[in-house]
VOGU-3710 file (C-alpha; in Angstrom, 3 decimals, decimal comma):
1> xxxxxxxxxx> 38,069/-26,485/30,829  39,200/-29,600/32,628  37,658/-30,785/35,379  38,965/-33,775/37,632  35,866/-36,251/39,518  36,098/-39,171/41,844  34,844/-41,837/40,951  32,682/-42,519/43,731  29,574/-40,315/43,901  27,185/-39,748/47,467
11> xxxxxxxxxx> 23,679/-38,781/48,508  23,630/-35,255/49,896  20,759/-34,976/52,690  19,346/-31,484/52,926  20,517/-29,484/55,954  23,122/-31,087/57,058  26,882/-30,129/56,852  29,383/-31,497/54,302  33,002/-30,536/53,800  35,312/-31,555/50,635
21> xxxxxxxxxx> 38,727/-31,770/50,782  41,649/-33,194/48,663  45,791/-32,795/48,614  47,488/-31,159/45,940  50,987/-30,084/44,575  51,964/-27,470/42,063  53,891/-28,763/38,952  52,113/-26,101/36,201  49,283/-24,669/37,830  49,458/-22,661/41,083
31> xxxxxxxxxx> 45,707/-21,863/41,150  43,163/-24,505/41,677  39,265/-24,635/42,711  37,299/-26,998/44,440  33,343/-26,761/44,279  30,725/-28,565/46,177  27,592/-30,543/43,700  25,112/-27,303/42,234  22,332/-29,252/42,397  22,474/-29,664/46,512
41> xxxxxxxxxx> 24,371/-26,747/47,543  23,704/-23,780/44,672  26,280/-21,994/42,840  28,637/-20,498/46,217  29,827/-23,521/47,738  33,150/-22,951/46,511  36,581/-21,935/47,318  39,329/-21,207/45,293  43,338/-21,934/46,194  46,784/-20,450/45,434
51> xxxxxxxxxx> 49,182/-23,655/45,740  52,290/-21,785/44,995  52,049/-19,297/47,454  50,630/-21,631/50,078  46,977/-19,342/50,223  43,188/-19,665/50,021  41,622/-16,870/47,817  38,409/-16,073/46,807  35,402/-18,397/48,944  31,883/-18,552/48,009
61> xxxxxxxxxx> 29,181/-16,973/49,972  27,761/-19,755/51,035  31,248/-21,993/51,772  33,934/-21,787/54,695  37,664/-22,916/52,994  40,826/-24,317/54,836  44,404/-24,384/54,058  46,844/-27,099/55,321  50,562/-27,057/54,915  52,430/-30,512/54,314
71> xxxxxxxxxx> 55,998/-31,257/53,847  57,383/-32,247/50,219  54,974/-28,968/48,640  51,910/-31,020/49,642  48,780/-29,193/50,710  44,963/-30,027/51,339  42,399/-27,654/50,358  39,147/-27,893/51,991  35,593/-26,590/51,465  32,723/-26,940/53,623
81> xxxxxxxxxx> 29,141/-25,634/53,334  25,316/-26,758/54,288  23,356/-28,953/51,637  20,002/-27,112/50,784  18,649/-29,620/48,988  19,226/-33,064/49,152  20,361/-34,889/45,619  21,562/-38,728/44,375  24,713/-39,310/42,774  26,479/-36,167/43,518
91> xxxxxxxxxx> 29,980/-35,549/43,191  32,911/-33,280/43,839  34,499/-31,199/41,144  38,119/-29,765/40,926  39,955/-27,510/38,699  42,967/-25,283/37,600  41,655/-21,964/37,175  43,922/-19,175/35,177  43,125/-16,493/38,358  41,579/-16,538/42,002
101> xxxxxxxxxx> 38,466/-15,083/41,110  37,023/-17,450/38,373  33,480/-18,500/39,109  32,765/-22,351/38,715  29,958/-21,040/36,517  32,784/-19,492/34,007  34,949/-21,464/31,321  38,232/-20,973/30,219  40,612/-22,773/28,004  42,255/-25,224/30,620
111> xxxxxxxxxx> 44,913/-26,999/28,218  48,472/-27,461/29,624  47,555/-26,853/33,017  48,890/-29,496/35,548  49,050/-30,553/39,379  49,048/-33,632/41,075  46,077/-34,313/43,513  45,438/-36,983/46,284  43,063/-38,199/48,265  39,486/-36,023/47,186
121> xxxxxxxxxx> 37,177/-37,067/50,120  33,558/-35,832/50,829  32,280/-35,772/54,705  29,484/-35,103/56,593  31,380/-33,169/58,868  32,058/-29,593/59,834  36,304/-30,158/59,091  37,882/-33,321/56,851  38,880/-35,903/58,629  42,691/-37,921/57,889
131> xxxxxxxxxx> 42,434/-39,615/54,629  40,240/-42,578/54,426  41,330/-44,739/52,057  39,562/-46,826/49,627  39,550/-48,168/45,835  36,931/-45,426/44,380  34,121/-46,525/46,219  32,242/-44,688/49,082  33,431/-45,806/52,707  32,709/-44,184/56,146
141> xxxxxxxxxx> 35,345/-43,837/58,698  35,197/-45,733/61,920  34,581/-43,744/64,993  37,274/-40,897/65,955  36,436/-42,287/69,910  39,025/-44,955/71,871  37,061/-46,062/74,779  39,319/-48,344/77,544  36,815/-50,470/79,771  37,501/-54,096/78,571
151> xxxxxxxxxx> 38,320/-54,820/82,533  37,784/-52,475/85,531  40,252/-50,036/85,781  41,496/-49,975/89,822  40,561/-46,287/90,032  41,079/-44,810/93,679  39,116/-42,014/95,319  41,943/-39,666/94,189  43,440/-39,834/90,279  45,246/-37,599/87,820
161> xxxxxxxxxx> 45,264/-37,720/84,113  47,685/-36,416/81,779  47,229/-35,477/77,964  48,758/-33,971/74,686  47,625/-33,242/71,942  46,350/-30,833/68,792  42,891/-29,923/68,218  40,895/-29,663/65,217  38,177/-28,017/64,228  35,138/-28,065/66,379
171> xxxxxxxxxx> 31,697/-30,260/65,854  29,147/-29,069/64,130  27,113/-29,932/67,544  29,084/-28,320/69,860  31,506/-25,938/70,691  33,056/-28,318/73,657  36,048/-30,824/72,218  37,163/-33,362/74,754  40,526/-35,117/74,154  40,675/-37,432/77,335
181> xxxxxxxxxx> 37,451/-38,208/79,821  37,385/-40,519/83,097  34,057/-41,981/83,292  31,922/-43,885/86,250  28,020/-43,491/84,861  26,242/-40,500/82,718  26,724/-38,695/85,283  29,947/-38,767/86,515  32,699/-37,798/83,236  35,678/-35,630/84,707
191> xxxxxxxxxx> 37,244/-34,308/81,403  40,410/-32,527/80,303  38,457/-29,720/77,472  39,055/-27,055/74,939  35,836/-24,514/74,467  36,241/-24,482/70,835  34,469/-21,138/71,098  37,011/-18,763/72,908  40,200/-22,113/72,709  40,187/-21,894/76,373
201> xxxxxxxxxx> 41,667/-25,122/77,464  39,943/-26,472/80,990  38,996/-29,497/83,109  35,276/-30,710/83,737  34,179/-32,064/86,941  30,525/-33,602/85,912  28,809/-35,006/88,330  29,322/-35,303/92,353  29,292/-31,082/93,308  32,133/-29,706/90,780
211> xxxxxxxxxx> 31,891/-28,054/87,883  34,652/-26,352/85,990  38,136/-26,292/86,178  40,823/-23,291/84,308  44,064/-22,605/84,104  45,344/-18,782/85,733  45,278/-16,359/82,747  42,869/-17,966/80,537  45,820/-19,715/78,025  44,332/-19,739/74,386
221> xxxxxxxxxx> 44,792/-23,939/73,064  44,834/-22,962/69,341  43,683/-25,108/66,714  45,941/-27,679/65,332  48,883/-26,758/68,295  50,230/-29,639/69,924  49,826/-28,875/73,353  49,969/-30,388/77,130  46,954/-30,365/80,063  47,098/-32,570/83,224
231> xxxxxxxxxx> 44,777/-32,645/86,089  44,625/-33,571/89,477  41,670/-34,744/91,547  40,995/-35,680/95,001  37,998/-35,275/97,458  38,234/-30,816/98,608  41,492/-30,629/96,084  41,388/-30,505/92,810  44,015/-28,511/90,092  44,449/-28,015/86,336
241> xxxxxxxxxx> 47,555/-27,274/84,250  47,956/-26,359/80,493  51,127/-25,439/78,975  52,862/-24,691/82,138  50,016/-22,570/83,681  47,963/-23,962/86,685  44,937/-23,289/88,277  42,974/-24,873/91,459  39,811/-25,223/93,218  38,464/-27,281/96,335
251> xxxxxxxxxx> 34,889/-28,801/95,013  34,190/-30,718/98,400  32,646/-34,137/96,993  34,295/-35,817/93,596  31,853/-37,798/90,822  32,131/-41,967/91,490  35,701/-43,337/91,078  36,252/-44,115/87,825  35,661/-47,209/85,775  37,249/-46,467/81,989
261> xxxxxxxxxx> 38,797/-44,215/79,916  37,336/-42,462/76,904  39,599/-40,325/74,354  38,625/-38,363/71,182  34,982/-37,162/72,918  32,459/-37,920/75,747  31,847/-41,823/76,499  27,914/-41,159/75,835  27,360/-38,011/73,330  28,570/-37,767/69,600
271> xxxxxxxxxx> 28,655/-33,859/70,113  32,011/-33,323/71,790  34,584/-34,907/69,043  37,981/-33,840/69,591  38,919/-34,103/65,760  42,062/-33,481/66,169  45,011/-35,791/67,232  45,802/-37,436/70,113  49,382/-38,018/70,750  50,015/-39,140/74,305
281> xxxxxxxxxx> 47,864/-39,742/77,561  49,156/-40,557/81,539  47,176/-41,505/84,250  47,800/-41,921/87,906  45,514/-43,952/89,067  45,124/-43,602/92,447  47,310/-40,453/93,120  46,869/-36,696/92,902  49,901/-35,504/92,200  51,332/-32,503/93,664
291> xxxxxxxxxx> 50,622/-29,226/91,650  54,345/-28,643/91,195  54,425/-31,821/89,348  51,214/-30,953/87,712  52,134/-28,106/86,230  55,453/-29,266/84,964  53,916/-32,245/83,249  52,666/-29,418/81,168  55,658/-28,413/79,960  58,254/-30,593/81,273
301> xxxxxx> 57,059/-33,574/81,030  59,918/-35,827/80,848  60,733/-34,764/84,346  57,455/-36,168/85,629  56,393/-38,844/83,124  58,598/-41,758/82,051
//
């Protein structure tokens, strides 16, 4: 039986939510297992992977597993579950297993199995995170949140914002991801949102007398699909567009113009992390733009933004 360790080792706090996650190619062995520290999350937290055939197969009953494709025969394998107990010096174990269903409890004669593996990385988070890179010791990533405010921005009483982007998977802490948000005070943080939940993509008017703003048809943003959402806002006349679809409303008083930009989640809660990736944002500053040029932002863009 081989098993493969980082060399870094991490406390594992009871209740909270951890996920594992490494990259691996095939060279001799197509089937590989990952499985979270015993003595914090039992005998289940595990997941086990078919690298040839690009596939997760059998998952603990305590674990949720994820599959990502790379280029080159590269994938990353993750495994996340809830620490019971909490435990010192705990680390993450990987193997080659001879067939899907091998328990990490069982051994087996692991000689002249091989892969290459990359990057093994425990989180406290719900999903992994892009590869934080460090010389076998433990690190923690800097904040997934860009805030713009070093100087007032000249907001005007009308704006429009523009965004793409691909979403990961949602916070532990919410269900709400926000990949762009306009904000004035605590109270005032227009938004451009996928509900996690149902992957309704939407803008948020909170604050002044709005509320929520969707798209006609109720378009699905999928997880980890690059897609586009714009919206416009002006005092009575406000719009939203995602993917080519648009949708309207007239909320008669807008929150306070705008003072900075926030992207990746909400200017003043940890709970609404994008984790995904944001690719490109627009804003128009102190125009609404027309809806016809809203909604072909969405899936035009080079027509409207230069």
């Amino acid at each position: 039986m081989r098993w493969l360790s980082p060399a870094a080792t991490m406390t594992i706090e009871a209740g909270k939510v951890y996920t594992a996650s490494f990259f691996v190619k095939d060279v001799k062995s197509p089937l590989v297992q990952i499985a979270l520290p015993k003595a914090s999350f039992g005998a289940e937290a595990y997941a086990s992977f078919d690298v040839r055939c690009q596939m997760s197969g059998v998952v603990g009953s305590s674990a949720a597993a994820e599959l990502t494709c790379f280029p080159n025969g590269w994938l990353r394998c993750e495994v996340t579950a809830r620490a019971s107990r909490g435990a010192a010096n705990q680390t993450v174990s990987i193997r080659s297993i001879p067939e899907l269903n091998v328990h990490p409890d069982s051994s087996f004669d692991g000689a002249n199995r091989q892969f290459l593996i990359w990057n093994c990385q425990m989180e406290e988070k719900p999903c992994a995170t892009p590869p934080i890179v460090t010389a076998g010791l433990s690190n923690f990533r800097k904040s997934d949140r860009v805030s713009w405010s070093n100087k007032p921005l000249e907001f005007g009483s009308s704006y429009s914002v523009w965004a793409k982007g691909t979403p990961g998977m949602q916070s532990a802490h919410s269900s709400i991801q926000v990949i762009v948000e306009l904000f004035a005070d605590n109270s005032n943080r227009p938004s451009l949102r996928r509900d996690a939940g149902t992957g309704g993509a939407y803008a948020a008017l909170v604050g002044g007398s709005g509320g929520n703003i969707f798209p006609q048809s109720s378009p699905v943003w999928s997880r980890r699909a690059s897609s586009q959402i714009a919206a416009a806002f002006a005092p009575g006349d406000q719009a939203v567009a995602f993917d080519g679809l648009l949708g309207s409303v007239s909320y008669g008083v807008l929150p306070s113009v705008p003072t900075s930009l926030v992207f990746g989640a909400g200017i003043n809660t940890t709970n609404f992390w994008w984790n995904g990736d944001v690719e490109q944002v627009a804003i128009w500053l102190t125009q609404r733009i027309p809806n016809d040029l809203l909604r072909a932002s969405t899936f035009a863009p080079s027509q409207v933004i230069s």
